[in-house]
KESE-838212 format. One record per residue (C-alpha): residue in three letters; residue number from 1; x, y, z. Coordinates in nm, 2 decimals. Last residue first. Example, Ala and Ser with C-alpha at 12.3 -4.5 7.8 and 13.67 -1.06 7.14 Angstrom:
<nodes>
+--------+-----+--------+--------+--------+
! residu ! num !     px !     py !     pz !
+--------+-----+--------+--------+--------+
!    SER !   2 !   1.37 !  -0.11 !   0.71 !
!    ALA !   1 !   1.23 !  -0.45 !   0.78 !
+--------+-----+--------+--------+--------+
</nodes>
This chain:
<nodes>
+--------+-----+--------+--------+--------+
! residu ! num !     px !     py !     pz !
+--------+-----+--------+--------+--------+
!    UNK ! 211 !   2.48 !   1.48 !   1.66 !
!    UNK ! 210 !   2.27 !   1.40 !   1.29 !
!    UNK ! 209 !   2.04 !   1.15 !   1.40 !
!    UNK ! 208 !   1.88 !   0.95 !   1.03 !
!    UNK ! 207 !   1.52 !   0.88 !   1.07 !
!    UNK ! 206 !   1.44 !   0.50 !   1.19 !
!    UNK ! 205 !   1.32 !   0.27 !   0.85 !
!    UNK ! 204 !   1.03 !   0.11 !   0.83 !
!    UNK ! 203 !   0.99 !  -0.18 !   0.61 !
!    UNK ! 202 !   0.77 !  -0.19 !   0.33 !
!    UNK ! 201 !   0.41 !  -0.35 !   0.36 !
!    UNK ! 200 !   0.24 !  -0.44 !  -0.03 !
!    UNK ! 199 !  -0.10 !  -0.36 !   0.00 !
!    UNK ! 198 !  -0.33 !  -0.67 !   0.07 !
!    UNK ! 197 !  -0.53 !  -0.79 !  -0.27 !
!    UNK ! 196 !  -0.85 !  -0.72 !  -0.36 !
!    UNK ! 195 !  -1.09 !  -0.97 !  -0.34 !
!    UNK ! 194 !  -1.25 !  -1.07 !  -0.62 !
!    UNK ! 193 !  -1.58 !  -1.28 !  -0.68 !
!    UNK ! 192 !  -1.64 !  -1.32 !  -1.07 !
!    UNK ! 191 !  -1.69 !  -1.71 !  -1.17 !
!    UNK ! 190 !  -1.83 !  -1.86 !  -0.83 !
!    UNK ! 189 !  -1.96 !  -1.57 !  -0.68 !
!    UNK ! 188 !  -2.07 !  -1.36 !  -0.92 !
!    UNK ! 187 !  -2.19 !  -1.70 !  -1.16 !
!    UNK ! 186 !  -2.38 !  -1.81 !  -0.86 !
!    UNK ! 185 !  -2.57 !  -1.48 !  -0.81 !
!    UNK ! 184 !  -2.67 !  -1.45 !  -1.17 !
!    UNK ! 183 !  -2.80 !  -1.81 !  -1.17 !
!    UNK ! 182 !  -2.98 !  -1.79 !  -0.83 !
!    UNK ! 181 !  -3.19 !  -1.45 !  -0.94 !
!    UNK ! 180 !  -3.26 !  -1.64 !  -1.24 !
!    UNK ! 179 !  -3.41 !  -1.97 !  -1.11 !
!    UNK ! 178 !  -3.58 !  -1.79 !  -0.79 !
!    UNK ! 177 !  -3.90 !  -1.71 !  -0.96 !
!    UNK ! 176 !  -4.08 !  -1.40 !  -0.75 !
!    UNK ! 175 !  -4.00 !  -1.17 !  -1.01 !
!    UNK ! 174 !  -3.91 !  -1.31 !  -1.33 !
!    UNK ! 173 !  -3.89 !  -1.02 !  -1.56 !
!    UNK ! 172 !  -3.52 !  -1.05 !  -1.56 !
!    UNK ! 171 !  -3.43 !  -0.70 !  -1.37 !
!    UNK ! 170 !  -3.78 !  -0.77 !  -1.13 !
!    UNK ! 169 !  -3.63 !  -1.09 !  -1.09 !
!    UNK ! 168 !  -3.26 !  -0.93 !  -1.00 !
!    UNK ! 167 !  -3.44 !  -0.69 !  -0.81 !
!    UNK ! 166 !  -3.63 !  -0.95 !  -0.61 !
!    UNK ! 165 !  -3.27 !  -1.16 !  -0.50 !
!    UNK ! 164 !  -3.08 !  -0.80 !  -0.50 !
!    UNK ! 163 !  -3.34 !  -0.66 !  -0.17 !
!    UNK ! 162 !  -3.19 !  -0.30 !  -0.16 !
!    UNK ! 161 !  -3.53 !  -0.17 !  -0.10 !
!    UNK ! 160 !  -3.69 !  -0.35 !  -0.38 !
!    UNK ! 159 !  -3.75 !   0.03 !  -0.54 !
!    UNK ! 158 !  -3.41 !   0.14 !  -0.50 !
!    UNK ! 157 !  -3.30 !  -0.25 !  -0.64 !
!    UNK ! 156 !  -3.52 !  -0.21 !  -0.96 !
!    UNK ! 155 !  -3.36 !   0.17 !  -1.01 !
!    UNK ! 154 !  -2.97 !   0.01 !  -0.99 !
!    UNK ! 153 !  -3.09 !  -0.25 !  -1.19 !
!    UNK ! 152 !  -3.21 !   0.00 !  -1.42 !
!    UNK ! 151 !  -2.92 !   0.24 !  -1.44 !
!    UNK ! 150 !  -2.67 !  -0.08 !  -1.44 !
!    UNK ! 149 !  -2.85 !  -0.20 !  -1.77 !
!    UNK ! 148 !  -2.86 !   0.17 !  -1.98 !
!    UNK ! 147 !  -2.49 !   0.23 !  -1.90 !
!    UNK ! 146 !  -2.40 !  -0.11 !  -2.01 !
!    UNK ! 145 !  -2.55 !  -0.08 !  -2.29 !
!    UNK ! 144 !  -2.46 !   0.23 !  -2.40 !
!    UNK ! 143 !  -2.10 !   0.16 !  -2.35 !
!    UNK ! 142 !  -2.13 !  -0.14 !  -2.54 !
!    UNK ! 141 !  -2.35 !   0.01 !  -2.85 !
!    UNK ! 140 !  -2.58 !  -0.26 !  -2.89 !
!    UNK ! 139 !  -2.86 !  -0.04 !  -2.72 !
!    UNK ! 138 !  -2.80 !   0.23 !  -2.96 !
!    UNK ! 137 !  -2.93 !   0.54 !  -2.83 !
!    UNK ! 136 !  -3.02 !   0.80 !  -3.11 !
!    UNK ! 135 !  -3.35 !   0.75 !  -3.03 !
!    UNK ! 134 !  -3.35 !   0.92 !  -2.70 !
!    UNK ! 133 !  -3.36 !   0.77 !  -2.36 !
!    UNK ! 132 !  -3.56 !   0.72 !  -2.03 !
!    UNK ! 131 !  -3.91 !   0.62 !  -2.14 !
!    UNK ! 130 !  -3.86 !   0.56 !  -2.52 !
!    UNK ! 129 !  -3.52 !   0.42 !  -2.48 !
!    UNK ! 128 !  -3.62 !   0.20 !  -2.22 !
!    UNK ! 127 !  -3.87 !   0.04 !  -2.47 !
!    UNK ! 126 !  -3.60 !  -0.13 !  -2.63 !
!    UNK ! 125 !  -3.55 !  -0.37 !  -2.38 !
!    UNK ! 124 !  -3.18 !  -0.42 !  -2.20 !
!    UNK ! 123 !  -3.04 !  -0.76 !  -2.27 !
!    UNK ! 122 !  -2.74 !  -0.67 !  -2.05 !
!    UNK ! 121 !  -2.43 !  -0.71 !  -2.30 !
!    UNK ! 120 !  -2.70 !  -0.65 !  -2.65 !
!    UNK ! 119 !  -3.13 !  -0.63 !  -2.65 !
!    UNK ! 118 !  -3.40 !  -0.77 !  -2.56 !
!    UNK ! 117 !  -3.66 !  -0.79 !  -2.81 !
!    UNK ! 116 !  -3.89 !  -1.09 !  -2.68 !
!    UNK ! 115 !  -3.71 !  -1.39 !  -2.84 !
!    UNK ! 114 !  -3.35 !  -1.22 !  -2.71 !
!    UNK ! 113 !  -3.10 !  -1.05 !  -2.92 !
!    UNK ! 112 !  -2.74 !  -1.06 !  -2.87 !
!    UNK ! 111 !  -2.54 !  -0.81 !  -3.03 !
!    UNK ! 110 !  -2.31 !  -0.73 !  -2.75 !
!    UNK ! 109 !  -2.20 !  -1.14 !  -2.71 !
!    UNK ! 108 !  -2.05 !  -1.11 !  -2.33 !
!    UNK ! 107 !  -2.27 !  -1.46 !  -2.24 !
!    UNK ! 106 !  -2.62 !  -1.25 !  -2.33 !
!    UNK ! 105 !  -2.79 !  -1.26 !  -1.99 !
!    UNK ! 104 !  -2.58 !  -1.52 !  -1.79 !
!    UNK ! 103 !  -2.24 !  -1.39 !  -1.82 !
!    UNK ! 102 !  -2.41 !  -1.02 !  -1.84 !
!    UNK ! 101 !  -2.52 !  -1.06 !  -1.49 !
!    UNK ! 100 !  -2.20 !  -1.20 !  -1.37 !
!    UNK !  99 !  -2.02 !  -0.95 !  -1.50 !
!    UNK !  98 !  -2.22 !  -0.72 !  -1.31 !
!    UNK !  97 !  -2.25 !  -0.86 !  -0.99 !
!    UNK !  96 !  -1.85 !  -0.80 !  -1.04 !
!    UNK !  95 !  -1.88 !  -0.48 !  -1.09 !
!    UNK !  94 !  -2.08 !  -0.41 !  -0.75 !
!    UNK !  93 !  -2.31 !  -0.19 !  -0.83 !
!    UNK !  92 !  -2.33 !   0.17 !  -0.70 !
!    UNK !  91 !  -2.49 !   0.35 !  -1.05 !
!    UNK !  90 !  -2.10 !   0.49 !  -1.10 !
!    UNK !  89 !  -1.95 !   0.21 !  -1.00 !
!    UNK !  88 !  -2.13 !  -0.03 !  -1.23 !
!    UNK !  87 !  -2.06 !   0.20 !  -1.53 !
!    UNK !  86 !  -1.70 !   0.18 !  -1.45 !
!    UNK !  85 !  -1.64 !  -0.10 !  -1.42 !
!    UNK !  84 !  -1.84 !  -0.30 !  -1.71 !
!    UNK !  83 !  -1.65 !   0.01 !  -1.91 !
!    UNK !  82 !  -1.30 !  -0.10 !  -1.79 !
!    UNK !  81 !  -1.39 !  -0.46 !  -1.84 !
!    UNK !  80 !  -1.52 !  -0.37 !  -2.19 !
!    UNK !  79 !  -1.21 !  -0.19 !  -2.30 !
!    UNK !  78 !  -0.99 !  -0.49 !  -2.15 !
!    UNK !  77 !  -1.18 !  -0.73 !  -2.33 !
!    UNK !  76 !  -1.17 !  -0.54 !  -2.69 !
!    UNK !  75 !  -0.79 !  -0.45 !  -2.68 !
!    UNK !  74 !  -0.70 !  -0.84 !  -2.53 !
!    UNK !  73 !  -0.88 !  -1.01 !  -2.80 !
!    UNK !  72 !  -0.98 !  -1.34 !  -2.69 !
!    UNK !  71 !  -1.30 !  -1.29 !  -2.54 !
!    UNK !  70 !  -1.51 !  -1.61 !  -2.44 !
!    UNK !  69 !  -1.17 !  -1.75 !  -2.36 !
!    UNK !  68 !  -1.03 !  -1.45 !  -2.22 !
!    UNK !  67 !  -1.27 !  -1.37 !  -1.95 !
!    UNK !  66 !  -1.10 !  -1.51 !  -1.63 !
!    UNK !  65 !  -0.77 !  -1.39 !  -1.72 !
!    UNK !  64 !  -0.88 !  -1.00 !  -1.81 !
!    UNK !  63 !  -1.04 !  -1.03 !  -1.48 !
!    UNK !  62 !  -0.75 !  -1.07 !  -1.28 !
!    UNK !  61 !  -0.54 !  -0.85 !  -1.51 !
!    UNK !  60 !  -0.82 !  -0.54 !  -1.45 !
!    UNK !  59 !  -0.87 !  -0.62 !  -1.13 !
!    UNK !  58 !  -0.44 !  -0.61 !  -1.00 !
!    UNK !  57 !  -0.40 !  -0.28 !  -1.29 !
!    UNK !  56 !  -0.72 !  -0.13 !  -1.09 !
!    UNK !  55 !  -0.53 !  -0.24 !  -0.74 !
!    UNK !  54 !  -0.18 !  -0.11 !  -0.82 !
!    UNK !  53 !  -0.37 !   0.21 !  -0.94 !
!    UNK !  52 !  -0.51 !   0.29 !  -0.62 !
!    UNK !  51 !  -0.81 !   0.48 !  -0.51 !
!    UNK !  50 !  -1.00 !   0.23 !  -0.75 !
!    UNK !  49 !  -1.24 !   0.38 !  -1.05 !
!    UNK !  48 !  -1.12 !   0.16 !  -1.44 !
!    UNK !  47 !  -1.23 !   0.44 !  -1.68 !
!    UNK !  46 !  -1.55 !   0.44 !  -1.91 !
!    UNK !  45 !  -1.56 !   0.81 !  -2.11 !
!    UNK !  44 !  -1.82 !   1.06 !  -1.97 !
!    UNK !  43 !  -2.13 !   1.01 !  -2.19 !
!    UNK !  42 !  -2.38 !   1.08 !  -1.93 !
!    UNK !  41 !  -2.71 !   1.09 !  -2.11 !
!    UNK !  40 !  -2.81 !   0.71 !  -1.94 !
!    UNK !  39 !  -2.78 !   0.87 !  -1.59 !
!    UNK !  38 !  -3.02 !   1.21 !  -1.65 !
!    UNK !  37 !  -3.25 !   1.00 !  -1.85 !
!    UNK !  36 !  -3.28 !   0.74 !  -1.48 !
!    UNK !  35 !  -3.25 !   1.08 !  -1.27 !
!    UNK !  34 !  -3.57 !   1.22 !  -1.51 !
!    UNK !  33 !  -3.81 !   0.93 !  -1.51 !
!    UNK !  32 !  -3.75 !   0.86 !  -1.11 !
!    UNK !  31 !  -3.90 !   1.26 !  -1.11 !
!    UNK !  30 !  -4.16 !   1.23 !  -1.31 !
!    UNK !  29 !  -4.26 !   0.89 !  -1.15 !
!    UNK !  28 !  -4.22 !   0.59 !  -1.40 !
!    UNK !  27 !  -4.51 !   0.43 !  -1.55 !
!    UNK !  26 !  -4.42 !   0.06 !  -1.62 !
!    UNK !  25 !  -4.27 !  -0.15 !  -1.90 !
!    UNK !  24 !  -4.17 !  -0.47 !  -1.78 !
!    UNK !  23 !  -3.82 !  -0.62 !  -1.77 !
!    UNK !  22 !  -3.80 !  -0.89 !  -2.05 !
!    UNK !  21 !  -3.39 !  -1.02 !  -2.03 !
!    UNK !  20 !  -3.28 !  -1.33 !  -2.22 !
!    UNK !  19 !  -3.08 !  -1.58 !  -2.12 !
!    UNK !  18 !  -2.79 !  -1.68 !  -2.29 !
!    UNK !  17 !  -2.84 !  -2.03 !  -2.38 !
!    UNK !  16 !  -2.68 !  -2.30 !  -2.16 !
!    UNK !  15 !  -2.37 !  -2.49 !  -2.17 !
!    UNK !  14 !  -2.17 !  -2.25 !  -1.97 !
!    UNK !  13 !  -2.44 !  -2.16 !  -1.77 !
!    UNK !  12 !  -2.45 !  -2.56 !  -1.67 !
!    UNK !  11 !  -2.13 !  -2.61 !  -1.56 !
!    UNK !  10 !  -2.10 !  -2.28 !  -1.37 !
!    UNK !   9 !  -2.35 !  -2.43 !  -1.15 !
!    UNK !   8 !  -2.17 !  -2.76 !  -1.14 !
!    UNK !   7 !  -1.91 !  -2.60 !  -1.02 !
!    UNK !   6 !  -2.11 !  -2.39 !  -0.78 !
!    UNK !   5 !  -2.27 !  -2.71 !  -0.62 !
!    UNK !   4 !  -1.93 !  -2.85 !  -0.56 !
!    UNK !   3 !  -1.82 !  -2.54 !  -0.37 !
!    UNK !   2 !  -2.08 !  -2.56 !  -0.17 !
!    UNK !   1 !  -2.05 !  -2.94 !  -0.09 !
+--------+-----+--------+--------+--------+
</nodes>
């Protein structure tokens, strides 16, 4: 029956619109003001973040798979699933609530512009530049983007108290409405969940006895 429901879940964002972010503009604190323009200033370059590079290679095909119909270009979807990664790791995200997120906010189109002004991957609003940014940010700039959207969800979910169901509302400007926070959730689990996979066990071998 779960899995049934997702289906049909999946079903339906497929066919759907992307949706279309409209966080609200609010004072920040001084000091939540500087972190968030201390996080979207980083320019490091986007790299794939696992202890192991059998398991990065083992994400980064799995995913690669899974997005290559809405992306067909190898170069362009490997390079955004590295940068999806990395930027999600960085603000302590899980990457794949991320994909997910941008599945249902813009379906992976980077210029995709809402009816309210959101903006590219993770339909961030413009006026984020003017609190936390600079104007030479361009929000359809992918690793921009992305950097800017995991900074705020990562900022909506510190003030919700680690609560992802009311930061995801406060992310969509739908707080309290559980139609959004229920899409994005659905398409992580049912499109993007991953678990990585068991090390490979060699046998052990007794040390050679010279007598």
């Amino acid at each position: 029956m779960i899995r049934s429901g997702i289906v049909v879940l999946l079903a339906a964002l497929a066919a759907m619109p992307a949706w279309a972010g409209a966080q609200k503009e609010e004072a920040l604190a001084a000091n939540v003001a500087s972190t968030m323009r201390r996080s979207v200033s980083d320019a490091n370059a986007p790299r794939l973040v696992f202890d192991d590079q059998r398991e990065a290679d083992a994400w980064l095909g799995e995913m690669s798979s899974r997005l290559a119909k809405r992306i067909p270009d190898k170069w362009t979807r490997e390079r955004l699933l590295t940068a999806i990664h990395y930027e999600a790791t960085r603000a302590g995200l899980d990457p794949q609530l991320v994909l997910g997120l941008v599945q249902v906010e813009s379906g992976f189109n980077k210029y995709a512009i809402s009816g309210v002004g959101a903006r590219g991957l993770m339909q961030v609003m413009p006026f984020w530049v003017r609190s936390i940014g600079n104007p030479q940010h361009n929000l359809f700039d992918l690793t921009t983007n992305l950097r800017y959207g995991c900074t705020i969800l990562r900022y909506y979910l510190d003030i919700e108290r680690g609560n992802l169901f009311r930061a995801l509302g406060r992310y969509n400007g739908s707080l309290g409405r559980a139609e959004y926070p229920n899409l994005v959730m659905g398409a992580w689990k049912g499109r993007w969940h991953w678990v990585a996979p068991l090390p490979v066990k060699t046998a052990s071998v007794a040390p050679l006895q010279l007598r």
